[in-house]
N, C-alpha and C positions, 0 to 999 in steps of 0.2 A: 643850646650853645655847644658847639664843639668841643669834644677833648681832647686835650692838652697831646701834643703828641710825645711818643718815649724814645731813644737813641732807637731801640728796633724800630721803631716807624720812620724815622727819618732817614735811615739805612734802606730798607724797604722799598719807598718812596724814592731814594735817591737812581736803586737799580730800574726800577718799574719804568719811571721818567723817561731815564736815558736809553735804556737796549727796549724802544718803541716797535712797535712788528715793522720789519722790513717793505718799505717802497720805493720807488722810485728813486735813481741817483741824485735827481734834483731837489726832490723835494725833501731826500734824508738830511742835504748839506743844509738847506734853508731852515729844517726844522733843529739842525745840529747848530745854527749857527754859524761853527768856525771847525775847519779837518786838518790840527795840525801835524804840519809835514816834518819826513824826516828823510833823509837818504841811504839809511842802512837797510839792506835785505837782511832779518833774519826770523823767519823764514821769506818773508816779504814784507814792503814797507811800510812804516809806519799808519799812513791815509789807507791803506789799501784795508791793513788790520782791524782801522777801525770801521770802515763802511763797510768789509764784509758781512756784520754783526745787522745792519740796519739796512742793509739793499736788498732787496731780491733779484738771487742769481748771481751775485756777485760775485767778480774774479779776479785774480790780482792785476791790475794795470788796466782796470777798464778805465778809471779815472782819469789817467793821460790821453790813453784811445779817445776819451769821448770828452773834455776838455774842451777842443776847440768849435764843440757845436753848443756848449750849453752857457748858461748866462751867466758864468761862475769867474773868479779871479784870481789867481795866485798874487800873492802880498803879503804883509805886517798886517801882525792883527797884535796878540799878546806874544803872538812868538810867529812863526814863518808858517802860512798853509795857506788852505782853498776856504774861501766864503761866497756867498753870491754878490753881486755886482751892485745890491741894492745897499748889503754891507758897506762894503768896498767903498763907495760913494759917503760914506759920513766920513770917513777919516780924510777925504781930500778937499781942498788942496791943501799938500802938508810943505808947514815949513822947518825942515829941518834946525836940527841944535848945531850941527855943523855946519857952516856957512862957505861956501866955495868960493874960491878967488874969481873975480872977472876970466879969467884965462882957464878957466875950473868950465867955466859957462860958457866964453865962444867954442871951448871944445863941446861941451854939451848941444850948442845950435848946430854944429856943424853933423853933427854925426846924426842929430832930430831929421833935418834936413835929408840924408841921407837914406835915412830907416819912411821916412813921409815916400823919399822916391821910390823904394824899392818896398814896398808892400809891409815883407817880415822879413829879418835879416838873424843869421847866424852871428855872434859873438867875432868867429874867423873870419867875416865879411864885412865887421867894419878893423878888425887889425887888420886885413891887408889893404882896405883902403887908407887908413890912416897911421898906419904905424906907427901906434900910441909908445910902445915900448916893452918893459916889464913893471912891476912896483912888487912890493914885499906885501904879505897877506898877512891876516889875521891871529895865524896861526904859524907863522913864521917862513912860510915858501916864496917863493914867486907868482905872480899870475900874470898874464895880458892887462896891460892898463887898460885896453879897450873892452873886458871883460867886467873890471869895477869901474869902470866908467857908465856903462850899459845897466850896471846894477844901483849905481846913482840917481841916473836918470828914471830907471823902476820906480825908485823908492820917493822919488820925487812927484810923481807922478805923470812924466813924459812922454811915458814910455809903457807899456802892458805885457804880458807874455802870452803869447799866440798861440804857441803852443810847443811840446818838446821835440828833440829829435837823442837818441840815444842816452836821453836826461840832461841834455844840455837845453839851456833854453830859448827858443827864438822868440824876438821882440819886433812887436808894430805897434806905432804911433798909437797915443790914446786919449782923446777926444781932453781938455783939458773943463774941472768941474769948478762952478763955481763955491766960494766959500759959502758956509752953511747960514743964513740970517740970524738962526737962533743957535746959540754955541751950547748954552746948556742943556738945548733940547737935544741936538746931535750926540752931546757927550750921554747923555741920559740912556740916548736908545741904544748907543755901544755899549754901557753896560746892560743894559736888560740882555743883549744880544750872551754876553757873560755869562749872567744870572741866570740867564734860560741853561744855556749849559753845562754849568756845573753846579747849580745846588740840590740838594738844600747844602748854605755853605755855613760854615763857623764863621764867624764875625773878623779874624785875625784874617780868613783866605778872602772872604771881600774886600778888607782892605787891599790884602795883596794884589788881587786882580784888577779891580777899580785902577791901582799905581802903575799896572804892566799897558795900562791902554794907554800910556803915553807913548811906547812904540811903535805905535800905529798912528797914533795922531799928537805928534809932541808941540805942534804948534797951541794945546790945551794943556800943556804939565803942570802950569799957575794955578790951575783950576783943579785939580784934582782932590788938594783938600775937601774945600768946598761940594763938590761932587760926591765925596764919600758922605758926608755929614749927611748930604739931602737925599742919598741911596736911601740910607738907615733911616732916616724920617717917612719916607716914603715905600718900601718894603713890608712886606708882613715881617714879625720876628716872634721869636719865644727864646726863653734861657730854658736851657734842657742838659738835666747833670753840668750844671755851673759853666757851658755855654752856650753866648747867644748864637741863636743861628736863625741864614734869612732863607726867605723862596719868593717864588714869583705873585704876583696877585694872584686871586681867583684861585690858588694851589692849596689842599688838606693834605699836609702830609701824615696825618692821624688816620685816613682816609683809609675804611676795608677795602678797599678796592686795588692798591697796589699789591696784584699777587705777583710773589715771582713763582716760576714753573720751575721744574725738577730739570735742569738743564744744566750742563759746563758750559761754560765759555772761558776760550784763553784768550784773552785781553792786549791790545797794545800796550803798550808804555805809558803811550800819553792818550790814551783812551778815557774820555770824560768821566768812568765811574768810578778809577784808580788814579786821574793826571793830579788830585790836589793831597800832596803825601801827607800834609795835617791832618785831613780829612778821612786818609785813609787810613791812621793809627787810631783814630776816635771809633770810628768802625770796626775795626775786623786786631787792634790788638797789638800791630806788629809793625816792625818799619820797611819798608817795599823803597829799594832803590835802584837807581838805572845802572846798571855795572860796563856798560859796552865802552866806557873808555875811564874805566877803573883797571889798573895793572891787573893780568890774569892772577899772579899769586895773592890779592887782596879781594880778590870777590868771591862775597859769599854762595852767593845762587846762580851765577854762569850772566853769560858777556851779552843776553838778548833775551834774558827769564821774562816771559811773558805771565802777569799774573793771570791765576785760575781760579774763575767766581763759579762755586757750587751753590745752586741758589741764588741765596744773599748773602752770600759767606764767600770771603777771598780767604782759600784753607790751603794755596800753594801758589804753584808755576811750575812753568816749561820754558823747555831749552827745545825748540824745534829745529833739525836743520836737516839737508838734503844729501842724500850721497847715492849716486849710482842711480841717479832720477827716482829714488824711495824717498816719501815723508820718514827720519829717523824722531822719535821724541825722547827727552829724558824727565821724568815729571816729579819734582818734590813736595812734601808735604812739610807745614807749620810745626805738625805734631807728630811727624816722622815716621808718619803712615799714613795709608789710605783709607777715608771712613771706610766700617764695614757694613757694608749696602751695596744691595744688587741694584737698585735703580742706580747708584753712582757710578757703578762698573759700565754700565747700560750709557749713561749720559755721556761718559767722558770717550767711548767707543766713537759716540753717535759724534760727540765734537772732532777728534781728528777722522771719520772719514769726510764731516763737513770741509776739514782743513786741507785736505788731499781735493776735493771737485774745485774747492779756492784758489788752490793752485796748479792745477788742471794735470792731477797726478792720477795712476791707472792704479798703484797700490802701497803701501804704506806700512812700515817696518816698526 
């Protein structure tokens, strides 16, 4: 019989899992699941952060460059990023919570119509064919109505994104799917999709998670109860230090085999070993938050602190950024120094010159 696993092993197990030896761009996303997106550079962005860690040879913005050859999709998943296509395909066809007016919809056929004729179309090439207008944004600006219109239609599933130009994004017509026969099985394999990437999880963050798959597929939000109930029926689980926590079938997180190697890594934000903050206070002790639109005099560890995993130990962050085409970094520690070990000095060398060929720098400050 197997032994009961201890917070060390499940910590262990959680790094070992997730930073898998480096392959192929396609097959990291498929084995990742889901690369959520961000749009801040700092030092580069968020998807880029995290495949660095799991691609070989990876460099910042291969993912856009090579996008529109591979069988992958920009969409809603639990939050905004890249999955593969096979993903992509259980959450459609989605029926919106917000319901568009008939007149919401012949503008939608008209502009489908449109984007059907002309292959892939730039967001400025259906405004000035239709000069939709402006409308008020999310976040209180202006935009092109025919830019949230375009992103309706995305999210609707009308519509695909082709590929980028400058970071904006061109869209072409996409094949429409049909709905799923078995709804629980679909909702099932999105979460396994989940579970495969962030656990082993604490019982509260699979609820969580399990709850955030109605953004991608909210024509199932009824179900979601029901779907957490049969996760945890169907899951492996153990209580470990008074909580439960699940992983995938066929996974020993007890298991010698999850070694981690004498290595740095500085981490994205929303990097699968650090994105579940419950998870990562059970772990390593401390609370790790996103500060990049927290007021500069309220943050604590800087506006793009990237956490720093020595080991299997998150013992700080970096604040990376670029000046006069040099990698600069500023790096903090938990315990307001750096352990004293030569292989650490050696590791965290080794990780920013990785960080400088990442971002195709000649040398590094």
């Amino acid at each position: 019989m197997a032994r009961a696993p201890t917070l060390d092993d499940l910590r262990r197990h959680a790094v070992a899992r997730s930073l898998f030896a480096p392959t192929t761009l396609l097959r990291a996303i498929t084995r990742l699941g889901f690369v959520q997106a961000d749009p801040l550079r700092a030092p580069a962005r968020a998807q880029d952060l995290t495949l660095r860690h799991r691609v070989k040879g990876y460099r910042a913005g291969d993912l856009d460059r090579r996008y529109p050859t591979l069988p992958i999709e920009e969409d809603f998943f639990i939050n905004y990023g890249f999955m593969s296509q096979a993903v992509n395909a259980l959450m459609h066809p989605r029926n919106p919570r917000t319901a568009w007016t008939p007149t919401r919809w012949a503008q939608a056929r008209e502009v489908l119509a449109f984007v059907q004729e002309r292959g892939v179309v730039h967001p400025r090439e259906v405004d000035d064919q239709f000069a939709h207008g402006k409308v008020k944004n999310w976040f209180g600006g202006t935009s092109n109505a025919s830019t949230q219109l375009l992103e309706g239609m995305h999210y609707r599933g009308l519509v695909r994104t082709a590929r980028r130009e400058g970071g904006i994004r061109l869209y072409a017509a996409r094949p429409r799917h049909e709905a799923a026969v078995d709804a629980d099985a679909a909702y099932d394999a999105l979460v396994d999709v989940v579970v495969n990437k962030y656990a082993p999880l604490p019982e509260l963050s699979l609820n969580m998670l399990v709850s955030r798959l109605r953004y991608g597929a909210p024509q199932w939000t009824e179900r979601v109860r029901d779907t957490v109930l049969r996760t945890k029926l169907r899951l492996p689980s153990m209580t470990v230090d008074g909580q439960r926590w699940f992983w995938p079938e066929g996974e020993n997180p007890a298991s010698q085999r999850h070694g981690v190697p004498d290595a740095v890594r500085l981490l994205a934000p929303f990097d699968p070993v650090v994105w579940d903050r419950r998870r990562f206070e059970l772990f390593w002790g401390w609370p790790y938050r996103f500060e990049a639109y927290t007021p500069a005099a309220k943050r604590v560890r800087g506006h793009y602190a990237l956490p720093l995993l020595w080991r299997d130990q998150v013992i700080g962050w970096g604040n990376l950024s670029l000046t006069g085409g040099m990698l600069v970094h500023d790096i903090g520690y938990v315990s307001g120094r750096a352990p004293h070990d030569a292989a650490f000095s050696a590791a965290l060398s080794d990780e920013l010159s990785r960080m400088q060929a990442f971002l195709k720098l000649n040398a590094a400050g």
